[in-house]
C-alpha positions as CSV (number, residue, x, y, z in Angstrom):
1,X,257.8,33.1,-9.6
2,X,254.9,32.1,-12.2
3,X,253.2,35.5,-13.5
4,X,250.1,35.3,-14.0
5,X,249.8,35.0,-18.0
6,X,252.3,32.3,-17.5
7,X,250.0,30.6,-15.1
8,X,247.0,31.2,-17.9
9,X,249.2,29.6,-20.2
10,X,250.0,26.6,-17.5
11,X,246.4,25.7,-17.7
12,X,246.2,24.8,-20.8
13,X,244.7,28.8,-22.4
14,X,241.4,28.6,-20.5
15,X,238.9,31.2,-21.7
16,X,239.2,34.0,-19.3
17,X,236.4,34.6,-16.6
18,X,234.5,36.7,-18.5
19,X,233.7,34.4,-21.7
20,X,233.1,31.3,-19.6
21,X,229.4,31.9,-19.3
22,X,229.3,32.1,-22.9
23,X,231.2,29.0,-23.4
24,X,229.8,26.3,-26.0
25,X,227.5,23.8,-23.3
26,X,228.3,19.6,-23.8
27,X,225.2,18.1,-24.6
28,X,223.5,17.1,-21.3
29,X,220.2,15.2,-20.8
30,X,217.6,17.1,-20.1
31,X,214.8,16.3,-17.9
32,X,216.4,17.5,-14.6
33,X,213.7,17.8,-11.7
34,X,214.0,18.5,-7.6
35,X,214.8,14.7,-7.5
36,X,218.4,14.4,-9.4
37,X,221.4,16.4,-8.2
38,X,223.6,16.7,-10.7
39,X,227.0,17.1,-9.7
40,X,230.8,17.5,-11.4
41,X,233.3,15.3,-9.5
42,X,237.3,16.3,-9.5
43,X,237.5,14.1,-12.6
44,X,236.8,11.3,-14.5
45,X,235.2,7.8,-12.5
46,X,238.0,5.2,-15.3
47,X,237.5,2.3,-12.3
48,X,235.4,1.7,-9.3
49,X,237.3,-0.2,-6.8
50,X,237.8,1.7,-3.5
51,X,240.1,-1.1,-1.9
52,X,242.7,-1.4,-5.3
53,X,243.8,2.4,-5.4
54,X,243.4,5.3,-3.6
55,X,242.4,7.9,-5.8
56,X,239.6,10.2,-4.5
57,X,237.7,10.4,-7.3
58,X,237.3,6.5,-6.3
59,X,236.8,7.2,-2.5
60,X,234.3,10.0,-3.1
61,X,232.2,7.8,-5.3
62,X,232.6,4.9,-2.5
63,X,231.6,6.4,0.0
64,X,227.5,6.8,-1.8
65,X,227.4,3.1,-2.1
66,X,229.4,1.1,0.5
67,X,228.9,1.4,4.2
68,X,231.8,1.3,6.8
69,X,232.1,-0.4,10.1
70,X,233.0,3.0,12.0
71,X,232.9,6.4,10.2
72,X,234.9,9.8,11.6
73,X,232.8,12.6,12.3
74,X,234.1,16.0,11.2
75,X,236.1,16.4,14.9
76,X,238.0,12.9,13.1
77,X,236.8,11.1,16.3
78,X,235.1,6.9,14.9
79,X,231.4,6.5,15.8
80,X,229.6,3.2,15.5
81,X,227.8,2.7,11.6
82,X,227.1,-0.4,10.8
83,X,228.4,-1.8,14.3
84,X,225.7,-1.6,16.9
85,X,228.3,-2.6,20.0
86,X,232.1,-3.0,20.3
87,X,233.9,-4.6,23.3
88,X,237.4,-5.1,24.2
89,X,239.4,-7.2,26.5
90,X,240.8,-5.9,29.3
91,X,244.5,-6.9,27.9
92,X,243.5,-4.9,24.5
93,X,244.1,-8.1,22.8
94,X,240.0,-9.5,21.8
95,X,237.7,-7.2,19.8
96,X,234.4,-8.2,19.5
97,X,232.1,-6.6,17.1
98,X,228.5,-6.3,16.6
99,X,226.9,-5.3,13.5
100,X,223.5,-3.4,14.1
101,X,220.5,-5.3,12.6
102,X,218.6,-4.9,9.6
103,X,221.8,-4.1,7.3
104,X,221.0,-5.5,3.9
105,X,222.9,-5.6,0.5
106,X,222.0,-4.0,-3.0
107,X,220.9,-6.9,-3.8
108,X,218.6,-7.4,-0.8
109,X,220.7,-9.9,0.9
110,X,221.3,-9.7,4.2
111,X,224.6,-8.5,5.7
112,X,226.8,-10.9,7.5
113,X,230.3,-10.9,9.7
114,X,231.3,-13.5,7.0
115,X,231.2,-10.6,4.2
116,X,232.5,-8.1,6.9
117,X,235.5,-10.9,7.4
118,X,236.3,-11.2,3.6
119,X,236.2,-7.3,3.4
120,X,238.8,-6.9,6.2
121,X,240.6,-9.1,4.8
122,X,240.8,-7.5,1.4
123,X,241.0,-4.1,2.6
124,X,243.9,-5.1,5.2
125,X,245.9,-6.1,2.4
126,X,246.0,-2.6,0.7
127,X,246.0,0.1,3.8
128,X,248.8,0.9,5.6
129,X,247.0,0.7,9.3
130,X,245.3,-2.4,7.9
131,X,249.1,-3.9,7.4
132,X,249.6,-2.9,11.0
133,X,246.7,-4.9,11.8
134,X,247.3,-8.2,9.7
135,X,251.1,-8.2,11.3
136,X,249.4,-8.5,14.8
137,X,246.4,-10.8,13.7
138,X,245.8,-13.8,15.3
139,X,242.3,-15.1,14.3
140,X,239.7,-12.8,12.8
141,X,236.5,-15.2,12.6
142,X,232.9,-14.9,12.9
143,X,231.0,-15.9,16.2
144,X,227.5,-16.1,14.4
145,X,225.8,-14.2,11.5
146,X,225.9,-10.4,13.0
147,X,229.2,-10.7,15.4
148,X,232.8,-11.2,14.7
149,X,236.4,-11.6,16.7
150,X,239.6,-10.3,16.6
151,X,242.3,-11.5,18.1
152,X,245.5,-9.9,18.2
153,X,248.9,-10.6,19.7
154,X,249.4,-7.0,21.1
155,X,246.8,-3.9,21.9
156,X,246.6,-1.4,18.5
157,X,244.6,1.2,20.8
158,X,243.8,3.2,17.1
159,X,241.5,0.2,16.1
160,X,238.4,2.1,15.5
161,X,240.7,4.9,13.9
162,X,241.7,2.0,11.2
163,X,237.8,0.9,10.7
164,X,236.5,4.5,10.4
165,X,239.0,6.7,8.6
166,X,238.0,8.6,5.6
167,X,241.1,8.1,4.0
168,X,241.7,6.1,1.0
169,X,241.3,3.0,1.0
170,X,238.6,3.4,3.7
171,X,237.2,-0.1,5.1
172,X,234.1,-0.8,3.2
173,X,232.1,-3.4,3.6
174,X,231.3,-5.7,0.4
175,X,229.6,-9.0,-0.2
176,X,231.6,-12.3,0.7
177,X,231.4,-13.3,-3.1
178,X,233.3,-9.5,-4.4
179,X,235.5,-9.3,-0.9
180,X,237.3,-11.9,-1.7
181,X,238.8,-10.9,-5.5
182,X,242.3,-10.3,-5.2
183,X,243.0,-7.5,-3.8
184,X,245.5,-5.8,-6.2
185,X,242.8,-6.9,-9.2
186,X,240.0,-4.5,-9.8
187,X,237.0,-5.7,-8.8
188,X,234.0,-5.9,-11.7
189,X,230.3,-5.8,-10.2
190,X,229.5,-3.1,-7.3
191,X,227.3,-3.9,-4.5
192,X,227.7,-2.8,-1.3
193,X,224.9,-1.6,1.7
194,X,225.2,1.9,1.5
195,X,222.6,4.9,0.8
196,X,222.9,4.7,-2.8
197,X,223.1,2.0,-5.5
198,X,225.6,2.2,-8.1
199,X,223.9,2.1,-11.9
200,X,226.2,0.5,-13.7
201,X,223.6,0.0,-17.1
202,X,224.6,3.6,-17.0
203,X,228.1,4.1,-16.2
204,X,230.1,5.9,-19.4
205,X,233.4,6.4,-18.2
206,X,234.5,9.6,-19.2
207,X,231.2,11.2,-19.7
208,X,228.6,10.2,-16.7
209,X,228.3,8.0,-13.9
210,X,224.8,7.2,-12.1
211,X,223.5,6.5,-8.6
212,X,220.2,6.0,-7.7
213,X,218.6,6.2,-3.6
214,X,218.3,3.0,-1.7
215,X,215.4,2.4,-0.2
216,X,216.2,-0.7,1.9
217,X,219.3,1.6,3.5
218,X,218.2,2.3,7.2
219,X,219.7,5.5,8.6
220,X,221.6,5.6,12.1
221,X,219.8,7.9,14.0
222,X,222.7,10.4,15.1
223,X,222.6,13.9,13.3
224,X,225.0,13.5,10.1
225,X,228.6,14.6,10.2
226,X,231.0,13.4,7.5
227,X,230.9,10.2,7.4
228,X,229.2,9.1,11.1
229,X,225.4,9.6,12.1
230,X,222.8,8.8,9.6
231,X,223.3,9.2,5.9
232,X,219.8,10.7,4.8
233,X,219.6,10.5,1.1
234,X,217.1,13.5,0.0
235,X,217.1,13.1,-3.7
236,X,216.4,9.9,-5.8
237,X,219.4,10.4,-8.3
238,X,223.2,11.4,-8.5
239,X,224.0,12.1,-11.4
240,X,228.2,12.8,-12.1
241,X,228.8,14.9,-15.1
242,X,232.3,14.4,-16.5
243,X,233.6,17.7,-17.4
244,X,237.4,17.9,-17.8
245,X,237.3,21.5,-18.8
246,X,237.0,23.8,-15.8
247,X,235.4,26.6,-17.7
248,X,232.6,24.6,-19.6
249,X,231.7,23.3,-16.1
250,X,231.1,26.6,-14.8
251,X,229.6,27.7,-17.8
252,X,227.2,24.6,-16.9
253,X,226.6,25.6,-13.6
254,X,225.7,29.2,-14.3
255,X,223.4,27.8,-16.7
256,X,221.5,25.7,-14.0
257,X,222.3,22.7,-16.5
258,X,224.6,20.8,-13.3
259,X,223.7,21.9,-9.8
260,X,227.4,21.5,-7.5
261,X,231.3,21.7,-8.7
262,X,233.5,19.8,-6.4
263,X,236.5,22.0,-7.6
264,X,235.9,25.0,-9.5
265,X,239.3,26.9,-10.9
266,X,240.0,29.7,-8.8
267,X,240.1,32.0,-11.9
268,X,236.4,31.5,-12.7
269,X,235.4,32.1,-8.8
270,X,235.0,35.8,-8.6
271,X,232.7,35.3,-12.0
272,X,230.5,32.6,-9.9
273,X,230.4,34.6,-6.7
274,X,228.9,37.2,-9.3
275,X,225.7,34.8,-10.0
276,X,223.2,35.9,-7.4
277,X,221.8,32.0,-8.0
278,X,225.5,30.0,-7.1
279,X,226.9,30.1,-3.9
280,X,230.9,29.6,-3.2
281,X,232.8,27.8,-0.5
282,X,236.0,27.1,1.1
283,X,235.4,23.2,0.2
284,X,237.6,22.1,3.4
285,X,239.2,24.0,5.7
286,X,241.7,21.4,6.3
287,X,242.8,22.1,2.9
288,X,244.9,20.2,1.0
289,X,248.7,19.1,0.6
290,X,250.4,18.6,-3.0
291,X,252.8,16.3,-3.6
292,X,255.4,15.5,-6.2
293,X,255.7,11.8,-6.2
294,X,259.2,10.4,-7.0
295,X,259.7,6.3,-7.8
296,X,262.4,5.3,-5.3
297,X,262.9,1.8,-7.5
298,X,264.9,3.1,-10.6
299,X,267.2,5.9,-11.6
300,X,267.2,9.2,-11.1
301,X,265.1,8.7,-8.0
302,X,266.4,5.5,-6.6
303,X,269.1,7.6,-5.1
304,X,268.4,10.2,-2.6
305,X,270.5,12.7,-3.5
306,X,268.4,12.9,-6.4
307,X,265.1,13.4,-4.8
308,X,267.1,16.2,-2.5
309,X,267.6,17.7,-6.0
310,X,264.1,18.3,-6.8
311,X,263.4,19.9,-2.7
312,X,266.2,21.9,-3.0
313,X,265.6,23.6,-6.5
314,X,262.2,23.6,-6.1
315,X,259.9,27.0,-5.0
316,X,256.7,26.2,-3.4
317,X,255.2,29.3,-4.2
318,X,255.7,28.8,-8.0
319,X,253.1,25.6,-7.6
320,X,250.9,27.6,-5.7
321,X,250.7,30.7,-8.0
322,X,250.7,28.0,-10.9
323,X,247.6,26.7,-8.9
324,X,245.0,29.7,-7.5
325,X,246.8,32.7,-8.9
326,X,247.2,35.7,-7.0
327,X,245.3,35.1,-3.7
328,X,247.6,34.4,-1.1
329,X,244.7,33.4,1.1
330,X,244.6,30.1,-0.1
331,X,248.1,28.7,0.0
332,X,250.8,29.1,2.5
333,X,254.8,27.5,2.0
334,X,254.6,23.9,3.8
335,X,258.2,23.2,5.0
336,X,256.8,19.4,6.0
337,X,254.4,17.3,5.7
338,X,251.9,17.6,8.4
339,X,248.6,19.8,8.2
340,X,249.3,23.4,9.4
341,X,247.7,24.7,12.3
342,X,247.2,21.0,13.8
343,X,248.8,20.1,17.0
344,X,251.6,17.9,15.3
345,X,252.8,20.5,12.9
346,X,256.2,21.0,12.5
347,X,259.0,22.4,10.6
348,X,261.8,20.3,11.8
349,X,264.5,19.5,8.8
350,X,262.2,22.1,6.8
351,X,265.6,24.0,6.0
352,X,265.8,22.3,2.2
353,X,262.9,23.6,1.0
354,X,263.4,26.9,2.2
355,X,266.4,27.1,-0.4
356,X,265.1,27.5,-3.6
357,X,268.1,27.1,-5.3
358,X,269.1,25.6,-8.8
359,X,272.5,25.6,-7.9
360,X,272.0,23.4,-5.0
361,X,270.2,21.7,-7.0
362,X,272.5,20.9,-9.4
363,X,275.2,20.1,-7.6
364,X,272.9,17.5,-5.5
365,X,271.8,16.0,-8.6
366,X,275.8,15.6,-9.5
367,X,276.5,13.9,-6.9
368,X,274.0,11.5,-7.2
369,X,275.1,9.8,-10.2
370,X,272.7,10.5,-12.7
371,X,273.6,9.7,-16.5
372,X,271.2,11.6,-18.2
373,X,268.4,8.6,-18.4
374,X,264.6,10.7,-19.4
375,X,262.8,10.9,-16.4
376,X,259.1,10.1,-17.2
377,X,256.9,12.8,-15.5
378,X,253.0,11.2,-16.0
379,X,251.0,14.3,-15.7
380,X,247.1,14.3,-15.6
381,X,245.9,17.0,-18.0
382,X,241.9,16.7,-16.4
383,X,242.9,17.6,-13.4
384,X,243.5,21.2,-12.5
385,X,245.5,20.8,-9.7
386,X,248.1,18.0,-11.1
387,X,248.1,19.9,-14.7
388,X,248.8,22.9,-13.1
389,X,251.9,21.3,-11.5
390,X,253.1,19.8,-13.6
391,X,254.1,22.1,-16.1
392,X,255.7,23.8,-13.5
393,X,257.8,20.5,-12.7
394,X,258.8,20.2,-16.0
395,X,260.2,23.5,-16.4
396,X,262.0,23.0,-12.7
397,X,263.7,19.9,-13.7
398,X,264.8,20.8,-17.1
399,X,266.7,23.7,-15.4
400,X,268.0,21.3,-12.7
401,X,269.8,19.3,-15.7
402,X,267.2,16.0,-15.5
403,X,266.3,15.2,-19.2
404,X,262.7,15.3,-18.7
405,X,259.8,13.1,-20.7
406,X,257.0,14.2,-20.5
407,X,253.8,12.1,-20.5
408,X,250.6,14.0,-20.6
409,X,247.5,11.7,-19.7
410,X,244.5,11.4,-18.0
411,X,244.0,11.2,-13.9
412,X,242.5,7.8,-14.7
413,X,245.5,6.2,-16.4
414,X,247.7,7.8,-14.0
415,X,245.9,6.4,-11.4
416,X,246.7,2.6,-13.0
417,X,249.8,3.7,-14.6
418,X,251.6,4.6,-10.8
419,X,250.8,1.4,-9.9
420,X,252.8,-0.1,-12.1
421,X,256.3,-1.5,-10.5
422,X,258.1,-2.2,-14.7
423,X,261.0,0.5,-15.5
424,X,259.8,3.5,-16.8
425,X,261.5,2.3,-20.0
426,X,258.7,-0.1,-20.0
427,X,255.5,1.5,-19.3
428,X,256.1,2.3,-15.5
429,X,257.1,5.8,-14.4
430,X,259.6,8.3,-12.5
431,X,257.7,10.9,-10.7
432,X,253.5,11.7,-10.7
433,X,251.5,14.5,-9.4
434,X,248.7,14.1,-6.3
435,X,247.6,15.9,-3.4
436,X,246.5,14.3,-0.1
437,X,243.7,16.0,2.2
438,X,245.0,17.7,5.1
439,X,242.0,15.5,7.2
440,X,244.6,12.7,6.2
441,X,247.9,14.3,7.1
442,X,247.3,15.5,10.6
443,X,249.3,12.5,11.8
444,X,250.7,9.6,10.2
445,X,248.1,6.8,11.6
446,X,246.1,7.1,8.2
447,X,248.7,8.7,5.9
448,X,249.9,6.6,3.4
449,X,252.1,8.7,1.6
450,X,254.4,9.2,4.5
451,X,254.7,5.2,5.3
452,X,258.4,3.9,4.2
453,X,257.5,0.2,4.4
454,X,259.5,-0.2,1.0
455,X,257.3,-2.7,-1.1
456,X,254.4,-2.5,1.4
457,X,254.2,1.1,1.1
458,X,252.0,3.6,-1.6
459,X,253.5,4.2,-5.2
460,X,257.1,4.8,-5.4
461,X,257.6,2.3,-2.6
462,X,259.9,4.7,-0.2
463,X,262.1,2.1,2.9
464,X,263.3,4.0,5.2
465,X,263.8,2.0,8.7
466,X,264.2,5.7,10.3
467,X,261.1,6.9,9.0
468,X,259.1,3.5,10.2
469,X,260.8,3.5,13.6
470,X,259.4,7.4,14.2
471,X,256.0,6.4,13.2
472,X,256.1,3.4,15.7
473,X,257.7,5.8,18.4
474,X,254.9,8.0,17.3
475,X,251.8,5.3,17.8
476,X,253.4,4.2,20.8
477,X,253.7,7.9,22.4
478,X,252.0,7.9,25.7
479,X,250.8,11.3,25.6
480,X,251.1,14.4,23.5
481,X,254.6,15.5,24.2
482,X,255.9,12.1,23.2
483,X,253.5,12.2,20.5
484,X,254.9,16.3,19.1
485,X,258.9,14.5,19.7
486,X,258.2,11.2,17.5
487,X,256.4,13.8,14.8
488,X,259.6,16.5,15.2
489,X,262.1,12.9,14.0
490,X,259.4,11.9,11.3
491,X,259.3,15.2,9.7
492,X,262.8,15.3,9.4
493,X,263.9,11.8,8.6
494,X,261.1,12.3,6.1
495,X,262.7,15.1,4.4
496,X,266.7,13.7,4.8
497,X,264.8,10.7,2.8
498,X,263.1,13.0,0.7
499,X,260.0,10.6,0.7
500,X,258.5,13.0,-1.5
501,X,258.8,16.9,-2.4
502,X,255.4,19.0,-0.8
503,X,254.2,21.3,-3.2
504,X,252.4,23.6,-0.8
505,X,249.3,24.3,1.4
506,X,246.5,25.0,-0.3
507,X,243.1,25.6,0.0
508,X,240.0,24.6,-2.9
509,X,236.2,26.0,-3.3
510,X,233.1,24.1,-4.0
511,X,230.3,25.7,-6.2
512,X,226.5,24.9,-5.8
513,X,223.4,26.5,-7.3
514,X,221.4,27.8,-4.6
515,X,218.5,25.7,-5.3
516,X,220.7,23.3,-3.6
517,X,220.9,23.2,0.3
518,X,222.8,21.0,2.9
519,X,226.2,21.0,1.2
520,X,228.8,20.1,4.5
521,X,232.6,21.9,4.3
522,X,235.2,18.8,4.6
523,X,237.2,16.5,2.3
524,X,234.8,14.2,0.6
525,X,231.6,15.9,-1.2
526,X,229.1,14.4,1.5
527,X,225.8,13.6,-0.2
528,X,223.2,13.0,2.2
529,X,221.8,15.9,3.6
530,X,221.6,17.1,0.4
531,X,218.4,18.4,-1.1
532,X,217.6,20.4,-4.2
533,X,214.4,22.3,-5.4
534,X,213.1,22.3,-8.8
């Protein structure tokens, strides 16, 4: 188990709690007033294309300035946004959509089902549920400027589900002219019809990234919650400070020069709670899962002994303590991969992770093959959470007997590099760090890391017939027994396949200064409803 002066030394020698306020400040602008929020995202904002990726970071910053068909409230039920009606044949087979009037562009252009076409399209192409839905498609066209059709060859009952999830890549809505770039090219000019409007004159990657309060955006008139109801922006800017360093960002915040962390390190967090002017938060209480990412299309990892290697070696609590230290309130051991205390929950085929054995380990890893090729590990150093494991990987497979290259980087080239399909030899990779919000892994209709669709599937492209066939079983359940069986097969067939190794359960705060007000608990840092005085 990781001690915790080796888990100081993990993240990179921070300066301990008590120097952090005295920390050296990054030059930030000055001139902050009750009408800019300044805020400090997860990490760097490298690309802004919600629909090519799914990194949060990306999502989070989506969500300000594109608007979404449907949007789950924080019970994860769809309400109507930018759809004023929905109706559905009697056979389930014809959806006809809506859209509420008044929607308008950035730009000031109006709205239409030909841009909300082109941006199904495009987003289809990319999401696992929006697969499902091009595999049934028969026509998708518009009726007239504000309805569309959809015509599919058999019911998919989770429709609204697909339009109005909050997991990346969510469905948002873009002009015709954007919607239809290729979908695994990044896009280059952001406009979409949500609350805010994305500066780009001001966009430094690495450093800051700028939204500014859309005044043509016309609220829904339902109460907020995540991302249904109205979306009531209270301030005229966003401002996102870039701050990799976890301690300087605190530092910031105690100083009043940034007003809300997204993810302060729990080592600083009894210092802030300190600060009769900061308050601190569970951020989610869904938590989060972590997740060691292994490419299933070249060696080591392309055999499956291999990836049974790295669960049966591996101790989750080692990631956790490398992670939030001594308090055992936020982490528990995750023998699976669904979100504990959710009715699908289970620990079937769990038994593997429960082992923590190098021996095992070992003689998996013999079996499998492997010749002693490096394994690349692409770590992202500005993230706490993926730095924090992966030093801890690297240690565990070096002791396992995998000849490890290690690749430290940035979450933004991570974020391109895993996408990459070349040998690892060649610029592509072996295994990455990520998490996935428990809001996404209470089931697998909008979990994309647990799909096995091979080169349809998220990075590392997993194929696994078993694992499809449970989630089909699981979609098609006709109630919630059916439903806890399919999820009992997934979990294990998941784990036999070793579709990736779970890191833990583990919970994350939010800091804000107190001049702020209206900061919601869930998995995206939801903006409107925020307000700030001078």
């Amino acid at each position: 188990m990781t001690s915790s002066m080796d888990r100081r030394l993990l993240l990179g020698g921070l300066v301990g709690a008590s120097a952090a306020a005295a920390f050296p400040m990054p030059a930030i602008a000055q001139g902050a007033n009750a009408r800019t929020l300044r805020f400090v995202p997860q990490a760097n904002l490298a690309n802004f294309d919600p629909i090519w990726g799914t990194q949060y970071v990306v999502r989070n910053a989506a969500v300000l300035v594109w608007d979404m068909l449907y949007g789950v409230d924080a019970n994860l039920v769809p309400q109507r946004q930018m759809v004023e009606t929905e109706e559905v044949s009697g056979d389930g087979l014809t959806w006809t959509f809506k859209l509420r009037s008044g929607l308008k562009f950035h730009t000031g252009e109006a709205v239409t089902s030909k841009d909300v076409i082109a941006s199904l399209i495009r987003w289809s192409a990319r999401d696992p549920m929006g697969l499902m839905l091009r595999a049934i498609q028969k026509e998708l066209v518009a009726v007239d400027d504000r309805t569309f059709k959809w015509v599919l060859s058999k019911p998919y009952p989770k429709m609204l589900l697909a339009l109005g999830k909050n997991n990346a890549p969510c469905c948002f809505v873009m002009p015709e002219r954007i919607a239809v770039t290729d979908p695994f090219k990044q896009i280059t000019e952001f406009v979409g019809s949500g609350p805010m409007r994305f500066v780009r004159e001001e966009w430094v990657p690495g450093a800051k990234a700028v939204f500014a309060k859309f005044d043509g955006y016309v609220p829904r008139d339902e109460p907020a919650s995540w991302l249904a109801g109205g979306k009531r922006i209270l301030v005229d800017r966003i401002e996102w400070v870039i701050m990799p360093d976890p301690a300087t960002a605190a530092a910031a915040l105690q100083n009043g020069e940034v007003d809300w962390l997204e993810s302060p390190l729990p080592d600083l967090v009894p210092l802030l709670r300190r600060n009769r002017n900061i308050d601190v938060d569970i951020a989610d209480p869904l938590g989060n899962i972590g997740s060691f990412r292994m490419n299933t299309l070249f060696p080591p990892f392309d055999n499956v002994k291999a990836r049974r290697a790295v669960l049966a070696g591996m101790n989750q609590e080692d990631y956790m303590r490398a992670l939030v230290g001594d308090d055992n309130a936020l982490w528990k051991p995750l023998p699976g991969f669904f979100t504990p205390g959710t009715p699908l929950y289970n620990e079937e085929g769990g038994e593997i992770l429960k082992m923590h054995s190098i021996d095992a380990a070992k003689k998996l890893l013999a079996e499998s093959g492997y010749k002693g090729e490096p394994v690349v590990c692409v770590v992202a150093q500005d993230q706490t959470i993926t730095k924090a494991f992966g030093e801890v990987t690297a240690d565990l497979l070096k002791r396992i007997g995998f000849n490890v290259d290690f690749v430290a980087t940035d979450w933004g080239t991570t974020g391109t590099r895993r996408a990459m399909k070349t040998p690892p030899s060649q610029g592509g990779w072996n295994m990455f760090h990520t998490w996935h919000a428990g809001a996404d892994c209470i089931n697998p209709a909008a979990y994309a890391a647990i799909r096995a669709n091979g080169e349809k599937a998220w990075f590392g492209w997993p194929d696994s017939p078993a694992i499809e066939g449970d989630i089909v079983e699981w979609f098609e359940a006709k109630n919630l027994d059916e439903e806890k069986a399919a999820m009992r097969k997934l979990n294990k067939d998941a784990l036999d396949y070793a579709i990736f190794a779970p890191t833990g359960f583990f919970l994350t705060y939010q800091a804000w200064r107190k001049t702020v007000t209206g900061v919601q608990k869930g998995p995206i840092p939801f903006a409107w409803g925020v307000s700030k005085t001078a």
